[in-house]
C-alpha positions as CSV (number, residue, x, y, z in Angstrom):
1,X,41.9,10.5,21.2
2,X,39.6,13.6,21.9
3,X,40.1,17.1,22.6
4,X,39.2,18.8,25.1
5,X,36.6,22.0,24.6
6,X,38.8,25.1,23.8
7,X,36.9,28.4,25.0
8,X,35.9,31.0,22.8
9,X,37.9,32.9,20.5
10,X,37.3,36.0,18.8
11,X,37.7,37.7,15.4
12,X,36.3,39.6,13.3
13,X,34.1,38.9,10.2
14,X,34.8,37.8,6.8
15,X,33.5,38.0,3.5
16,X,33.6,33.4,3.9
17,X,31.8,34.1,7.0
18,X,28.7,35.4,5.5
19,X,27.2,31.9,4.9
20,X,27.4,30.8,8.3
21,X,27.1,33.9,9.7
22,X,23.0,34.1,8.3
23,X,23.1,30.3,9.0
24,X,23.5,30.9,12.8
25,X,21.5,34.3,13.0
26,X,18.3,32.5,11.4
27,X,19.1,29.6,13.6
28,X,19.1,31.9,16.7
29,X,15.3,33.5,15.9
30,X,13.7,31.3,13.6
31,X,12.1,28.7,12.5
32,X,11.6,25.4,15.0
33,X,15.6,25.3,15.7
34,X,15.3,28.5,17.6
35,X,13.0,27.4,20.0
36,X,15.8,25.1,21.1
37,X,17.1,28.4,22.8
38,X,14.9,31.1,24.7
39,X,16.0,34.4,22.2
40,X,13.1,32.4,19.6
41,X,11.0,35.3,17.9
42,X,9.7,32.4,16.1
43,X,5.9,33.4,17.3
44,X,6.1,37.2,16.5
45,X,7.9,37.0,13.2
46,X,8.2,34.6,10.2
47,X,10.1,34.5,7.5
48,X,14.1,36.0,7.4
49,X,15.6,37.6,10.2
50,X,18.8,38.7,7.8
51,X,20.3,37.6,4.4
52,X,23.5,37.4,2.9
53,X,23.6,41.4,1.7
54,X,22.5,42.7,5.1
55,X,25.9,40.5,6.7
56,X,28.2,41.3,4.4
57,X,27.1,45.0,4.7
58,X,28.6,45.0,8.3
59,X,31.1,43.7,7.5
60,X,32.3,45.9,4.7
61,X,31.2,48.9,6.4
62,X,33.8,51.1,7.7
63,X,32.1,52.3,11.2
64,X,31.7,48.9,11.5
65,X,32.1,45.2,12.5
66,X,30.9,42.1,12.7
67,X,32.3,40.5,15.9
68,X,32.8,36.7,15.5
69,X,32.9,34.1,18.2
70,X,34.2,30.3,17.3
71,X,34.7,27.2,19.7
72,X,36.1,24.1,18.6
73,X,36.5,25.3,14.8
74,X,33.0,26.4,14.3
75,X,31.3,29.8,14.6
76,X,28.9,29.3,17.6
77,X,27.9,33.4,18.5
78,X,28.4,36.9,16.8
79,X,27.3,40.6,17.0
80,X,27.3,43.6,14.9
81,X,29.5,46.5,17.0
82,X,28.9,50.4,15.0
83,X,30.8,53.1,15.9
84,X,28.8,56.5,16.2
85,X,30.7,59.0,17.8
86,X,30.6,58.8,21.6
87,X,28.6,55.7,21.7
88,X,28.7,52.2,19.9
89,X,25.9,50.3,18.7
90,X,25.3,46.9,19.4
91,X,23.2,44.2,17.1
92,X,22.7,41.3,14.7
93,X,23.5,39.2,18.4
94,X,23.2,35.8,17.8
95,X,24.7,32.6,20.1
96,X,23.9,29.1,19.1
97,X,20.8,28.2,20.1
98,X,22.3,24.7,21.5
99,X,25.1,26.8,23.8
100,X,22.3,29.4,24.9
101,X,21.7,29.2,28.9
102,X,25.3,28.9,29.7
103,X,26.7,32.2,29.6
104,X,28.5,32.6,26.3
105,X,26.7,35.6,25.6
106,X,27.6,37.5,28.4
107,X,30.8,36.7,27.6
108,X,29.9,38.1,24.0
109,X,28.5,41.2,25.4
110,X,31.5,41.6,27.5
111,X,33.5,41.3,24.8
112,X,31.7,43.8,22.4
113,X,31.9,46.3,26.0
114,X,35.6,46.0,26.1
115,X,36.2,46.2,22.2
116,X,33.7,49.7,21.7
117,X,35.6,51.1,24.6
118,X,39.1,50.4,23.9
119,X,38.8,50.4,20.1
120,X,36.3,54.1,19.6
121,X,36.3,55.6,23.2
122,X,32.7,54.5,23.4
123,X,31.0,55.6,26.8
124,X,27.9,53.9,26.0
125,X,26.4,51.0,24.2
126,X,23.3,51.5,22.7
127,X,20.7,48.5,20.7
128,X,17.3,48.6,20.2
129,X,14.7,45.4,20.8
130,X,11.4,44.5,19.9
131,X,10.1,45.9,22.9
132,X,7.5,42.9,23.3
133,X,10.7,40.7,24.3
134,X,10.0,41.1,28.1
135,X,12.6,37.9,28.9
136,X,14.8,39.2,26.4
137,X,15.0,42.7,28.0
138,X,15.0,41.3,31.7
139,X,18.4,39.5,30.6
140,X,20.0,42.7,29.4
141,X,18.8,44.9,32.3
142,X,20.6,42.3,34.5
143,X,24.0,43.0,32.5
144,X,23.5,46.8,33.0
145,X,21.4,48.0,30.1
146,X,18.0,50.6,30.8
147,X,15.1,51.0,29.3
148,X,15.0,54.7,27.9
149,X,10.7,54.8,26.9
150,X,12.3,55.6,23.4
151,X,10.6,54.1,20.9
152,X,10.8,53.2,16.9
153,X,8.6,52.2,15.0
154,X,9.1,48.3,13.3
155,X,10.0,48.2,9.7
156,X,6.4,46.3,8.5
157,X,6.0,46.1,5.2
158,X,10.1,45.0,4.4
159,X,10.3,41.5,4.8
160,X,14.0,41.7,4.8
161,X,13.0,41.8,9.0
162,X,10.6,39.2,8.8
163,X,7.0,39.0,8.6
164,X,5.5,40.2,11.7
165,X,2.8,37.8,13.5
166,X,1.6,41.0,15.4
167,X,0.4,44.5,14.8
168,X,1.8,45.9,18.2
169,X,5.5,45.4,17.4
170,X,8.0,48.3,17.9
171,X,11.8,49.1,19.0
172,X,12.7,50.5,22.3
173,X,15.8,51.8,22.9
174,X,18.2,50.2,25.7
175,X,21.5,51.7,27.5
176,X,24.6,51.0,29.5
177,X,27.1,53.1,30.4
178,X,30.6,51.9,29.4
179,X,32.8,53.9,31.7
């Protein structure tokens, strides 16, 4: 007899995460899998988009958490929520490149809205992009987010944030109100 499909549920992080934590965020960006879903940065960066130390850093930091999202027993999403004062930060956001396109992540972002707010007071959300990712950015402008102009520059040279296929790549800073 089969089941039926059970929504998602949410947690946070553990340290037995980690593994498939990394497995799904290099899934999400990397490699040929990723281009199964449209958040791919498979043709501006190679090589890792996190590792083991870098997840399990979130989720022993104290200002911090590593928001988990299963469905049917497996973890098919996360994102990294950082409390900084007034505002929260918003990151390592990942959703299964197979369930991409049918709205679990806006469900994750509204999620990770609710949780900064209720949890830290947050009035804002803030997360930077690579700001190259013009689809990318389009999708969180249409949940709220702005473009502030404010840029950072891309870590090249650390390979722990991949190898970049481009010379041009940099951060730009995106907002939403949360109140």
């Amino acid at each position: 007899m089969e089941t039926a499909a059970t929504g998602p549920t949410f947690r946070d992080a553990t340290d037995a995460d980690v593994d498939a934590l990394v497995a799904l965020i290099e899934s999400a960006y990397r490699g040929d899998s990723s281009r199964a879903g449209w958040t791919t940065e498979a043709d501006i960066l190679q090589g890792q988009r996190t590792d083991p130390e870098g997840v399990l850093d979130v989720i022993k930091s104290p200002d911090s958490k590593l928001l988990t999202v299963e469905q049917n027993g497996r973890i098919v999403a996360c994102c990294q929520l950082e409390h900084r004062g007034d505002h929260a930060y918003f990151g390592m956001f990942a959703v299964s490149p197979a369930l991409q396109g049918a709205g679990l992540g806006k469900t994750v972002m509204e999620e990770a809205e609710r949780q900064a707010r209720e949890s830290w007071g947050a009035t804002e959300m803030h997360m930077t992009v690579i700001s190259v990712r013009d689809d990318l950015i389009a999708w969180y402008e249409r949940r709220g987010y702005r473009r502030t102009g404010k840029m950072s520059p891309f870590p090249y040279g650390d390979e722990r944030f991949g190898i970049p296929q481009r010379d041009d790549l940099q951060f730009e800073l995106l907002v939403k109100r949360l109140v």
